[in-house]
N, C-alpha and C positions, 0 to 999 in steps of 0.2 A: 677587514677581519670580522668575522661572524663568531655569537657565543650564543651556547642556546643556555637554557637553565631551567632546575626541577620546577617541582610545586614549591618546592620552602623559597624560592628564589634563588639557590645557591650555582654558582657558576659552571656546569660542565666541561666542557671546552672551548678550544680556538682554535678557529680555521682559518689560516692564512695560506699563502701562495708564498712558493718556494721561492726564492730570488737568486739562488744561486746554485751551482752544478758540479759535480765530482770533478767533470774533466776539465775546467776553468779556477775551481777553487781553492781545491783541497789540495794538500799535500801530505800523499800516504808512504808509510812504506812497502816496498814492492810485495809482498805478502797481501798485506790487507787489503792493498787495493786487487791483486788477483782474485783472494775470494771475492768481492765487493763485484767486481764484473763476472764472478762465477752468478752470485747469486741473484745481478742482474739478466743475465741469460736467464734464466731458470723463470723471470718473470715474463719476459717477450716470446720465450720458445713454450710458453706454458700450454697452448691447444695443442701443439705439434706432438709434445712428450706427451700429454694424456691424452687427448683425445686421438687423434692420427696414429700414434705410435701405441694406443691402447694401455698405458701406464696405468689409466685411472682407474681400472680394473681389479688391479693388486694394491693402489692407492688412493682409496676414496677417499682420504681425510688430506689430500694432497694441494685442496683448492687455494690454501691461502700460503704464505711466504713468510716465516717468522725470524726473525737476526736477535744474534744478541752479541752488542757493541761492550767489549769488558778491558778495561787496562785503568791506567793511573790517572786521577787528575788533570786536567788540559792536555791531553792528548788530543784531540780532536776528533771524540765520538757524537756529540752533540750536534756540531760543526756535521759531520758525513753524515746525520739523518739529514739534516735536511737538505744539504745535498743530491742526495740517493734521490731523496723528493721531487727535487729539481731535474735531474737527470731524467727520473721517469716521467714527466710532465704532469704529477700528482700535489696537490695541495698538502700541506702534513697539519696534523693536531699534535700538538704537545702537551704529554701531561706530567704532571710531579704530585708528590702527594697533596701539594694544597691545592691542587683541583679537581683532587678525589674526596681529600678526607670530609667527614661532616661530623656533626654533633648530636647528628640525629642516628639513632640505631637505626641501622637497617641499609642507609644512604648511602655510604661509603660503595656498596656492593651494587648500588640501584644507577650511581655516576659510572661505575666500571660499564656495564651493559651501554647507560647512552651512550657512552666514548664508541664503543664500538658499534651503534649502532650509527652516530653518527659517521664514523668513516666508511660504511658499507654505504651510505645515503651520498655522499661526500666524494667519492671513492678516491678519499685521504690516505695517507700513512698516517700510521699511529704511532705516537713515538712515547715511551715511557722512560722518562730520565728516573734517577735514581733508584733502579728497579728490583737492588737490592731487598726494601724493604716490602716490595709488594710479593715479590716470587718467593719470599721464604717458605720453610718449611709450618705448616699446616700444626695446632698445638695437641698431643694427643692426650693433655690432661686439662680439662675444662673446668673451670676453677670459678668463671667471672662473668658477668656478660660483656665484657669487651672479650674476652679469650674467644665466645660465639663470633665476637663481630668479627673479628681478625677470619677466624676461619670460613666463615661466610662470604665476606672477602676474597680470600685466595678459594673456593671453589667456586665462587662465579666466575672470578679468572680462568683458572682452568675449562670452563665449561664454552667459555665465549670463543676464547682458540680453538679450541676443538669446531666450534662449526666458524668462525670467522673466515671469510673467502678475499680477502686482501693482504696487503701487507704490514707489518708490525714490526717496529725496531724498538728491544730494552737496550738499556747501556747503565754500565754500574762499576764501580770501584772496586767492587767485593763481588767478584762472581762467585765465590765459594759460598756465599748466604745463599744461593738458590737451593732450593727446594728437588730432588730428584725428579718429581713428577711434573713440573715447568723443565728442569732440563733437555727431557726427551722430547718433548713439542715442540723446541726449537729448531731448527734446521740447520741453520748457519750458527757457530760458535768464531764471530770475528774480533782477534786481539789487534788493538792498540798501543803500541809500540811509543818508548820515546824515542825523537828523533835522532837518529845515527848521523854521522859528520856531513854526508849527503844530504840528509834528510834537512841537519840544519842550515846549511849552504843554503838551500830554496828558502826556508823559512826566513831566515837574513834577507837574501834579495830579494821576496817579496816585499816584507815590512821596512825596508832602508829605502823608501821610495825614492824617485831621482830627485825629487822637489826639495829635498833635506839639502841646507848646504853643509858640506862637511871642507873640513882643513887638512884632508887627507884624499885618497884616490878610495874612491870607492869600493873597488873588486878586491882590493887589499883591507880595507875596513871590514869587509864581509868575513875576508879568509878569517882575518884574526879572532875576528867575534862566533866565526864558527866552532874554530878548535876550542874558544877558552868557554863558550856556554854550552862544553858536554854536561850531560846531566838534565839543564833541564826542558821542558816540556815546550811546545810554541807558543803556550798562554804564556808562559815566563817570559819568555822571549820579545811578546809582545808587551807582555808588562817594564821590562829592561829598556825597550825603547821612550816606554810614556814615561818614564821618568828619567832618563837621558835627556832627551831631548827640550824640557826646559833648563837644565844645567848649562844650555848653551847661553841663554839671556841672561844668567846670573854671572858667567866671565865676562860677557860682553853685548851688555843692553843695545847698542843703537846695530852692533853690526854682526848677530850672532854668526858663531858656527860651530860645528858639531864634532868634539874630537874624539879622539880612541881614546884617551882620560874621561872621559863621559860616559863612552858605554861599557869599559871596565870598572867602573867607580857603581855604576847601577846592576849589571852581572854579579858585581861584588856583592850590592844590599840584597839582594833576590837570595844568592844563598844563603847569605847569614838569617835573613824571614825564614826562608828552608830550614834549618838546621835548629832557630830560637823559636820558632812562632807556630802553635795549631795541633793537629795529634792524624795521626795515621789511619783513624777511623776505628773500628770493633772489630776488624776480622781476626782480631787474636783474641776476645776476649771469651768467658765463660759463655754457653750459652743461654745461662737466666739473661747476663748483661745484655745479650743480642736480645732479645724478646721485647726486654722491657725497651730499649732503644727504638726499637721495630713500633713497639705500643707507642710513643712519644711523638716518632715522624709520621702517626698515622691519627693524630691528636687521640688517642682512646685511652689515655692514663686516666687511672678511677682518681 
């Protein structure tokens, strides 16, 4: 992994190498993963449609590929960047606000530029997790000099897509915080679904690995645990096994094994954390509260 960084020292990015692939890893539902190979066509047939086919004529701003990954929590949008990454045989950068934000005026906006300067040098995906807070809407009462910074901010964004000639995947909880003029530069708008009975069926037997010993048959473990973990997400899911699965040593230290008492009794805690534990995030709240939220994940509270 490679990171470059400014003059203050501060971290830019990370370049790493995709390890793994849509069509080996992920498990989409049949929608997302349609779009997902629409909008990888769009990347392979890219000379044919512009150039050969004369597209780029009526589409000069066509050069680069923008996505944006939007649904609930563990759904697995994070997960298909990099993916996508791996699929196209491209290294991904990943950013979040703590490897944008800075404490220095000006910075914030200065890290957005090398990001993308390094994926053009790199010829990365650029991946922007919680991208909510970045694509917001633009403030039209300037108040502060963070209100500058903010907005400074979101127009170098804007300005870097506009010539950016690669590909960029946002993903966010809240797609309704984006900003109008981020929306239309997008290309692809792909939802993130949680997993349907199909959907959790694969989900199960991937993670119920064979190595597990269980005290039951297997394909019958999966069914049951399919139907009764509607709801939730394959992080859940995943989370229900890591903690299932020591329950087994605690009935029976020398000879564990793994029963459907186990992974009901953990399905069980998963919802009641669901239902006791955490908050839905701001997309229902005023928009002063969005602002100042926005200001907060982007360290620039005065």
């Amino acid at each position: 992994m490679e990171a470059t960084v400014n003059a203050r020292g501060t971290s830019v990015y990370a370049c790493k190498a995709a390890g793994i692939t849509l069509e080996s890893d992920v498990i989409l539902a049949p929608e997302t993963r349609r779009m997902l190979d629409e909008a990888i066509g769009a990347i392979r047939h890219h000379k044919t449609i512009y150039t050969d086919w004369g597209f780029g004529a009526v589409d000069p701003m066509g050069r680069n590929l923008i996505l944006n990954f939007y649904g609930p929590p563990g759904v697995g949008k994070t997960l298909a960047a990099e993916a996508l990454a791996g699929t196209l045989g491209r290294p991904i950068i990943q950013l979040g606000i703590c490897e944008l934000e800075s404490k220095f005026v000006g910075e914030t906006a200065k890290n957005i530029s090398a990001a993308f300067q390094a994926a053009a040098t790199e010829s990365a995906l650029l991946f922007f997790d919680e991208a909510d807070t970045l694509l917001g809407a633009r403030l039209s009462t300037v108040t502060q000099g963070i209100d500058n910074e903010i907005n400074a901010m979101r127009s170098t964004l804007l300005i870097e897509l506009e010539r950016f000639e690669g590909v960029a995947v946002f993903a966010t909880n809240f797609a309704k915080n984006y900003d109008n003029a981020f929306v239309s530069r997008i290309r692809y708008h792909i939802e993130f679904k949680l997993p349907d009975l199909d959907g959790r069926r694969q989900l199960w037997r991937r993670m119920l690995v064979p190595g597990i010993p269980l005290i039951e048959s297997r394909e019958e473990l999966i069914e049951r645990a399919s139907h009764e973990s509607d709801g939730l997400s394959g992080r859940e899911i995943r989370t229900v096994l890591r903690t299932a699965l020591p329950r087994a040593f605690v009935e029976n230290p020398l000879a564990p094994v793994v029963r459907w008492q186990d992974l009901h009794s953990a399905i069980s805690d998963v919802r009641v954390a669901h239902r006791n534990i955490g908050r839905m995030g701001i997309q229902g709240a005023h928009s002063d509260e969005r602002i100042e939220a926005s200001r907060r994940s982007l360290g620039l509270t005065s």
